[in-house]
N, CA, C and O atoms as a GROMACS GRO file, in nm:
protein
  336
    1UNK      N    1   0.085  -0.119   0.000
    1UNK     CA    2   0.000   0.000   0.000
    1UNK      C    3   0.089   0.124   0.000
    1UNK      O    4   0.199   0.128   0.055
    2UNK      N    5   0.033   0.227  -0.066
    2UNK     CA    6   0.117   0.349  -0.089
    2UNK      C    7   0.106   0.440   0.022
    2UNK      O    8  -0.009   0.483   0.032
    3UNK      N    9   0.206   0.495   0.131
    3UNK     CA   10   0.189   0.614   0.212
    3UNK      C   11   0.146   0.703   0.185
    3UNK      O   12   0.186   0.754   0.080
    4UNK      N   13   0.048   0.769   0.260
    4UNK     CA   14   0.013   0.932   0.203
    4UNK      C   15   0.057   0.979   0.156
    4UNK      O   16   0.176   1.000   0.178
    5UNK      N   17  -0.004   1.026   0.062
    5UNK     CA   18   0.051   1.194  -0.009
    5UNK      C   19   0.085   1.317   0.066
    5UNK      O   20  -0.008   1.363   0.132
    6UNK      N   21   0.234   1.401   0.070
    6UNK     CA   22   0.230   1.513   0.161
    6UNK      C   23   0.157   1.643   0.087
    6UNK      O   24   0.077   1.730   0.121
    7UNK      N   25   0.244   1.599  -0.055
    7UNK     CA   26   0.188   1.719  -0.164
    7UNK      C   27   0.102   1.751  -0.213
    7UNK      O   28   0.052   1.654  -0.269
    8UNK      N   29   0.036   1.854  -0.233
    8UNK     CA   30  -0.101   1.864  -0.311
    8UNK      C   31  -0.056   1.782  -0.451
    8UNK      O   32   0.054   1.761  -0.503
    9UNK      N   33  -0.224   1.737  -0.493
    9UNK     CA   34  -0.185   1.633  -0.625
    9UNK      C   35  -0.177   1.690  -0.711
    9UNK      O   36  -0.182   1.623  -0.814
   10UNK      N   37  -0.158   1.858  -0.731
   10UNK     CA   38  -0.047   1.941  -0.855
   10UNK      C   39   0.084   1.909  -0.825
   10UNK      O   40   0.151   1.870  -0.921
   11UNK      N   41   0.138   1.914  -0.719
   11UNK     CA   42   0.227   1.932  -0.685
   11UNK      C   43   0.310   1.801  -0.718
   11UNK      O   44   0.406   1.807  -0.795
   12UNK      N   45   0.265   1.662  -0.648
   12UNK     CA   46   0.298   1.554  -0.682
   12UNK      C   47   0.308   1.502  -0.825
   12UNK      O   48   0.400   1.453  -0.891
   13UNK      N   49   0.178   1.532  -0.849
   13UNK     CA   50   0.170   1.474  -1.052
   13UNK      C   51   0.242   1.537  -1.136
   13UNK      O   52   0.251   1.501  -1.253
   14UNK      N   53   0.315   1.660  -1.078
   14UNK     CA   54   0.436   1.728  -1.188
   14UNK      C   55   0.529   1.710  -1.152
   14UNK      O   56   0.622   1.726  -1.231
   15UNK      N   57   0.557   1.668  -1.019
   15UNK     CA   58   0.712   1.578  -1.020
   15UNK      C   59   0.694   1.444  -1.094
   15UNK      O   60   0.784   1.406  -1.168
   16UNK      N   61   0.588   1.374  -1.078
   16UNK     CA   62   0.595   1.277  -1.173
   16UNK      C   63   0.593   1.280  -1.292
   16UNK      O   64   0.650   1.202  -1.368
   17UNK      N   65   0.526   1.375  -1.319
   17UNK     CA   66   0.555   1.377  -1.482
   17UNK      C   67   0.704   1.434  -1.522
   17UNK      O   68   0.746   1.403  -1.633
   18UNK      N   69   0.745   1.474  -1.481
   18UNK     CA   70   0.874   1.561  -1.514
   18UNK      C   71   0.975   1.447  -1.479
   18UNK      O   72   1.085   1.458  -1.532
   19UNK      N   73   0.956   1.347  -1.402
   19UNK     CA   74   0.996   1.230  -1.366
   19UNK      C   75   1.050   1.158  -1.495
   19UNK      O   76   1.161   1.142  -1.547
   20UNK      N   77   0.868   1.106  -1.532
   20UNK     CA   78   0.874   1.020  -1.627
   20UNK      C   79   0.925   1.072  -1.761
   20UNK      O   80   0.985   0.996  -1.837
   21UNK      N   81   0.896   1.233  -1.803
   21UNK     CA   82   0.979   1.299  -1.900
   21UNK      C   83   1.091   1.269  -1.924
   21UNK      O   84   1.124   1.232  -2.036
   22UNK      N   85   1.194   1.282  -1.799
   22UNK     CA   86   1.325   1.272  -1.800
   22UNK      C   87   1.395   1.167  -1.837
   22UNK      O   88   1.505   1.165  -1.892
   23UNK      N   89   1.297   1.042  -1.793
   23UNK     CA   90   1.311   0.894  -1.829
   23UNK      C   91   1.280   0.869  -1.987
   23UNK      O   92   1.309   0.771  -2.055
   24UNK      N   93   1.203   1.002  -2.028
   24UNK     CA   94   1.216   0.977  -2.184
   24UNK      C   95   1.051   0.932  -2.273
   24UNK      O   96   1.031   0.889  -2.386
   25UNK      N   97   0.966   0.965  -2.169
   25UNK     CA   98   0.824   0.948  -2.182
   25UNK      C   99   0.788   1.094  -2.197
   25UNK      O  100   0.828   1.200  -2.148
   26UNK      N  101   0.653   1.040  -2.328
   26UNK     CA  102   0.604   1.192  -2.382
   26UNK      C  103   0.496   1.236  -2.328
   26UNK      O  104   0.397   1.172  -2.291
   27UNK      N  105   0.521   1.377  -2.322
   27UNK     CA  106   0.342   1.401  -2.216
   27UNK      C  107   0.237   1.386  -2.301
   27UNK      O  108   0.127   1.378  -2.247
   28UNK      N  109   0.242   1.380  -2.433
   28UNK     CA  110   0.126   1.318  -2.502
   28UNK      C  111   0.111   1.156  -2.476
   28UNK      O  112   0.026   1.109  -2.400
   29UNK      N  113   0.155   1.120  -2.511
   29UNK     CA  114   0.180   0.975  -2.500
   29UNK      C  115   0.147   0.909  -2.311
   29UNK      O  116   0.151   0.787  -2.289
   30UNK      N  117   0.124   0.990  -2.221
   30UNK     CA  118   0.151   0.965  -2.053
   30UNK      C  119  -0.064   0.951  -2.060
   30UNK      O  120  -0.139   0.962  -2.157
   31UNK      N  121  -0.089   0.926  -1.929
   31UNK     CA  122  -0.235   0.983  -1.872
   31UNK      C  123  -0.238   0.949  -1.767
   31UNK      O  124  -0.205   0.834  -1.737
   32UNK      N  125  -0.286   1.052  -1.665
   32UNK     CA  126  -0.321   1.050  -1.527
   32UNK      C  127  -0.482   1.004  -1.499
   32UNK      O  128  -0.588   1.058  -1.530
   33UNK      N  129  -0.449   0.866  -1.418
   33UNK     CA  130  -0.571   0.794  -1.381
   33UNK      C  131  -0.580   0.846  -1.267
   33UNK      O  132  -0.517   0.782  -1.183
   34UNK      N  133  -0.653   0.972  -1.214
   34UNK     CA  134  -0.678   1.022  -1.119
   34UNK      C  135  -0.850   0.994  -1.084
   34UNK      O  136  -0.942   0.981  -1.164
   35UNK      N  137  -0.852   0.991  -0.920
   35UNK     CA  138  -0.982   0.972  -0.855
   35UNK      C  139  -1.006   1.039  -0.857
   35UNK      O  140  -0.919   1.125  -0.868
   36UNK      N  141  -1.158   1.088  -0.847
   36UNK     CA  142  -1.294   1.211  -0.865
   36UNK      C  143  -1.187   1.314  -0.781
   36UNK      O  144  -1.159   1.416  -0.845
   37UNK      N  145  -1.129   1.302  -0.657
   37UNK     CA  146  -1.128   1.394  -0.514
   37UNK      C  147  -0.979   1.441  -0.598
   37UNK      O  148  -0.946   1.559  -0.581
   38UNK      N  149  -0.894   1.358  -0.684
   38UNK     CA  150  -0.762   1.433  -0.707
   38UNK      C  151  -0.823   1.511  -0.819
   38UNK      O  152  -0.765   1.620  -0.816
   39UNK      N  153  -0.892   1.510  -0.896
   39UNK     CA  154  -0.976   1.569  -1.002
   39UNK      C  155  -0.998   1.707  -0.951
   39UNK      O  156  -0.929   1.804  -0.983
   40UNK      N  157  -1.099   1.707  -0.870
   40UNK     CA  158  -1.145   1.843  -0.790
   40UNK      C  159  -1.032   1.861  -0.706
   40UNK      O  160  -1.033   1.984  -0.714
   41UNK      N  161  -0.934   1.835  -0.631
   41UNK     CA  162  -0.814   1.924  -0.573
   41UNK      C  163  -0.794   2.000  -0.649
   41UNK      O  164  -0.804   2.121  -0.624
   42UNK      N  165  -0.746   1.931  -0.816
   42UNK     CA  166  -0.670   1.963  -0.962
   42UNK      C  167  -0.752   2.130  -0.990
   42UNK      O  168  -0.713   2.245  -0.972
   43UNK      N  169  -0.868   2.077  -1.038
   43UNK     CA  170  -0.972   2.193  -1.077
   43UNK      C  171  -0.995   2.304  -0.936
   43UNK      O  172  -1.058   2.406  -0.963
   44UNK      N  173  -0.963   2.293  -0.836
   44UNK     CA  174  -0.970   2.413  -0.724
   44UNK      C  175  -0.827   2.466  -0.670
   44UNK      O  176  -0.808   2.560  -0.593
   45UNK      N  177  -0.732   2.380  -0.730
   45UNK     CA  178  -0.610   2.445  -0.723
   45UNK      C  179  -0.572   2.566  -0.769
   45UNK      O  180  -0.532   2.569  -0.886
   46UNK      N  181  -0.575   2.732  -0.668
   46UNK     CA  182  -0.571   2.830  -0.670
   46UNK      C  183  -0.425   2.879  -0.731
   46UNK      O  184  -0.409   2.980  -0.800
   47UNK      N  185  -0.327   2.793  -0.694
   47UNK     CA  186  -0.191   2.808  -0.710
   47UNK      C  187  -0.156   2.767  -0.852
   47UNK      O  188  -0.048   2.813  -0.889
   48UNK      N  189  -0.229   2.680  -0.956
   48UNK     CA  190  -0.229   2.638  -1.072
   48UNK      C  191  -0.253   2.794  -1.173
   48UNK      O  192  -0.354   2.861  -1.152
   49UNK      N  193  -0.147   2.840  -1.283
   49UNK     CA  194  -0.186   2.886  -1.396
   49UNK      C  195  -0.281   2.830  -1.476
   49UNK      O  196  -0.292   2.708  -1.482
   50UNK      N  197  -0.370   2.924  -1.558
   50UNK     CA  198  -0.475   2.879  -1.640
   50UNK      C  199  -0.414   2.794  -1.717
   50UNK      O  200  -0.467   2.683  -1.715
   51UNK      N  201  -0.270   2.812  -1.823
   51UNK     CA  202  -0.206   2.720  -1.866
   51UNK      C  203  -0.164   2.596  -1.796
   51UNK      O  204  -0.065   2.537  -1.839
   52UNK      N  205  -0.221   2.555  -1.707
   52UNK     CA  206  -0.124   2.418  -1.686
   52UNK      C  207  -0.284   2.317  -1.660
   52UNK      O  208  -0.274   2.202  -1.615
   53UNK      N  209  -0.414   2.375  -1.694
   53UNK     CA  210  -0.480   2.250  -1.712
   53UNK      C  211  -0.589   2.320  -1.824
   53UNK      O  212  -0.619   2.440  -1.824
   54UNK      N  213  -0.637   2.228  -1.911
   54UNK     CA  214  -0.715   2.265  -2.017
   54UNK      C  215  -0.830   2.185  -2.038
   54UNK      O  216  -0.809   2.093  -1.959
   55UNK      N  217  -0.911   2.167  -2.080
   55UNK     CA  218  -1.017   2.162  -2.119
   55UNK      C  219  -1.092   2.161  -2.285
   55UNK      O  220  -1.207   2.197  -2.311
   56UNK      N  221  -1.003   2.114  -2.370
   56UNK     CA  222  -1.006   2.130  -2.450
   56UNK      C  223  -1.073   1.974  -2.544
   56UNK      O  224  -1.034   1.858  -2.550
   57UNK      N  225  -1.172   2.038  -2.595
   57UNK     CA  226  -1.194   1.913  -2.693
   57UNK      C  227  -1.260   1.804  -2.592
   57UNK      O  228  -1.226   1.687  -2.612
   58UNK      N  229  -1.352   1.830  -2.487
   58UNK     CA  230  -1.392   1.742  -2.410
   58UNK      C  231  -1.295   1.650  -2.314
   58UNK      O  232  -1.350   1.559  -2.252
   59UNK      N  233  -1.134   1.672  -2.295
   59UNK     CA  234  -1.080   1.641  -2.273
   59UNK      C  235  -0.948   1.700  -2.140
   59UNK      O  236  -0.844   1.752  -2.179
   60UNK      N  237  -0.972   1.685  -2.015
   60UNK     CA  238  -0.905   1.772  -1.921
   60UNK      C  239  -0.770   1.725  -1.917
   60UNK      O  240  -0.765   1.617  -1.858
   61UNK      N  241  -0.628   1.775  -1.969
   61UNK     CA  242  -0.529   1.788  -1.945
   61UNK      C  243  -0.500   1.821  -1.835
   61UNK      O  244  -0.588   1.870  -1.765
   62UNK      N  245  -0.344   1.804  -1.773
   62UNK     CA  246  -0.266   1.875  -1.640
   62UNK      C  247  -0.152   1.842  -1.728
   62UNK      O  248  -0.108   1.730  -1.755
   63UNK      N  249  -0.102   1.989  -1.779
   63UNK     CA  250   0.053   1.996  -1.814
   63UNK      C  251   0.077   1.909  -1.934
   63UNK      O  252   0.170   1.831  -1.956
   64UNK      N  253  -0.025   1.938  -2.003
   64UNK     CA  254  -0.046   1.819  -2.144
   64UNK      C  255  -0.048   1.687  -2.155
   64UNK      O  256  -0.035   1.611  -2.251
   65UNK      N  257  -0.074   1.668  -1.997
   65UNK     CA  258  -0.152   1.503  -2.000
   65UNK      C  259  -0.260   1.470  -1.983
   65UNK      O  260  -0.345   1.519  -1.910
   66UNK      N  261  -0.266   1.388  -2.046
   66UNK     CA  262  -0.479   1.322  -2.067
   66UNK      C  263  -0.467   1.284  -1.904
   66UNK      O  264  -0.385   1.232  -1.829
   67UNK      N  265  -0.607   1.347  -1.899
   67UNK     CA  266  -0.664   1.265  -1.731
   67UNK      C  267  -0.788   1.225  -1.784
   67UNK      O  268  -0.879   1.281  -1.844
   68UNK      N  269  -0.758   1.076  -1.733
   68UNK     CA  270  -0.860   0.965  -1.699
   68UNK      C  271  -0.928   0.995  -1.586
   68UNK      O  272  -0.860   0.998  -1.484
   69UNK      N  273  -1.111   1.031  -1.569
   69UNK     CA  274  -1.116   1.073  -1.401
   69UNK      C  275  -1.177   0.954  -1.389
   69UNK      O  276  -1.231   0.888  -1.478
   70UNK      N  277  -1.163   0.921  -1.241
   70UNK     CA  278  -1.223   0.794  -1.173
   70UNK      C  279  -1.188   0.712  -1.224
   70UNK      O  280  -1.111   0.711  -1.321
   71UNK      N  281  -1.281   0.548  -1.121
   71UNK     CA  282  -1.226   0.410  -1.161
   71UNK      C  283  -1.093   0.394  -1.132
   71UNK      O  284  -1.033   0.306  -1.194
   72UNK      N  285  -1.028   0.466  -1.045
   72UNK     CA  286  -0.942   0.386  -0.988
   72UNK      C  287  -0.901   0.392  -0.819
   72UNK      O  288  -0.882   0.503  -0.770
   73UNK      N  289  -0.893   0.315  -0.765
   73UNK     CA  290  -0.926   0.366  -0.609
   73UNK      C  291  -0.746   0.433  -0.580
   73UNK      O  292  -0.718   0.406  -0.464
   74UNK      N  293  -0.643   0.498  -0.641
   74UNK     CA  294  -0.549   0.571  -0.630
   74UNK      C  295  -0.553   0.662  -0.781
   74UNK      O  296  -0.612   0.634  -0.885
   75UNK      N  297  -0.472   0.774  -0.751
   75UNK     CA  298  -0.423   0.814  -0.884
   75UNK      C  299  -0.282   0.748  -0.916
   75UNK      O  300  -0.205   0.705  -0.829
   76UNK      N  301  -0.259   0.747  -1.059
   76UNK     CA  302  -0.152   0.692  -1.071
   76UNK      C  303  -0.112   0.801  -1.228
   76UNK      O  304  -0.180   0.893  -1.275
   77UNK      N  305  -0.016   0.759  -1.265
   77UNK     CA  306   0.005   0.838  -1.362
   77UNK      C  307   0.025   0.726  -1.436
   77UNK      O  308   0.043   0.623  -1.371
   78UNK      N  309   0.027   0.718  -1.586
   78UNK     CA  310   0.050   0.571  -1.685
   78UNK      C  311   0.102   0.626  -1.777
   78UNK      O  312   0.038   0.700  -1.851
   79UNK      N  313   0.297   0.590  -1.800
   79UNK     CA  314   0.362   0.623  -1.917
   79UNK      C  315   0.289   0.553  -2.032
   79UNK      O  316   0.202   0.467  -2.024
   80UNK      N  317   0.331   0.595  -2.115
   80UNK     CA  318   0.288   0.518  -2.245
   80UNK      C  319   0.338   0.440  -2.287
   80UNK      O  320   0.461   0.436  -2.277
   81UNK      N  321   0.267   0.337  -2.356
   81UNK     CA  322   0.263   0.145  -2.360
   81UNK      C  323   0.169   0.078  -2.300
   81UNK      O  324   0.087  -0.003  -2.342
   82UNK      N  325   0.195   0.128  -2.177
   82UNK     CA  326   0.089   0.065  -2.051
   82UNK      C  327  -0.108   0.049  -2.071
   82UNK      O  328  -0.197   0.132  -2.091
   83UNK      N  329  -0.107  -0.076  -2.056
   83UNK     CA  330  -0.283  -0.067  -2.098
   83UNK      C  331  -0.336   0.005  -2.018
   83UNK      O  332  -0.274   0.025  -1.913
   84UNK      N  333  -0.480   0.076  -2.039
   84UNK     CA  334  -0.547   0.153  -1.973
   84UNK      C  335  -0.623   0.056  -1.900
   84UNK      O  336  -0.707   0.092  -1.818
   0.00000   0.00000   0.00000
């Protein structure tokens, strides 16, 4: 089982992504399987620029990654390859 989170889940999901970047994974190619509650942190995060989540095309990005909301009882982030 995973220990709490200290960071808000902006905070966390862009070290991970910048993580998995570095490792050579594309933020198109990535998607954050985030739960309803990291969803709404995401969307009430005051500290977030308008640029860093979008809405575009029926589709909510964070930092140009697809978010999957719900259906999963953690968020996780999923480089690409990985089945959904």
């Amino acid at each position: 089982m995973n220990p709490p989170r200290r960071l808000s889940a902006a905070l966390h999901f862009r070290a991970e992504i910048e993580k998995a970047e570095a490792a050579g994974a594309a933020r198109d190619g990535m998607s954050l399987h985030l739960t309803l509650n990291d969803v709404d942190a995401l969307k009430r995060d005051r500290s977030l620029s308008v640029t860093d989540i979008s809405f575009a095309g029926g589709t909510m990005r964070y930092l140009g990654v697809k978010i999957v909301q719900g259906g999963v009882p953690a968020s996780i982030l999923q480089p690409a390859g990985e089945s959904d």
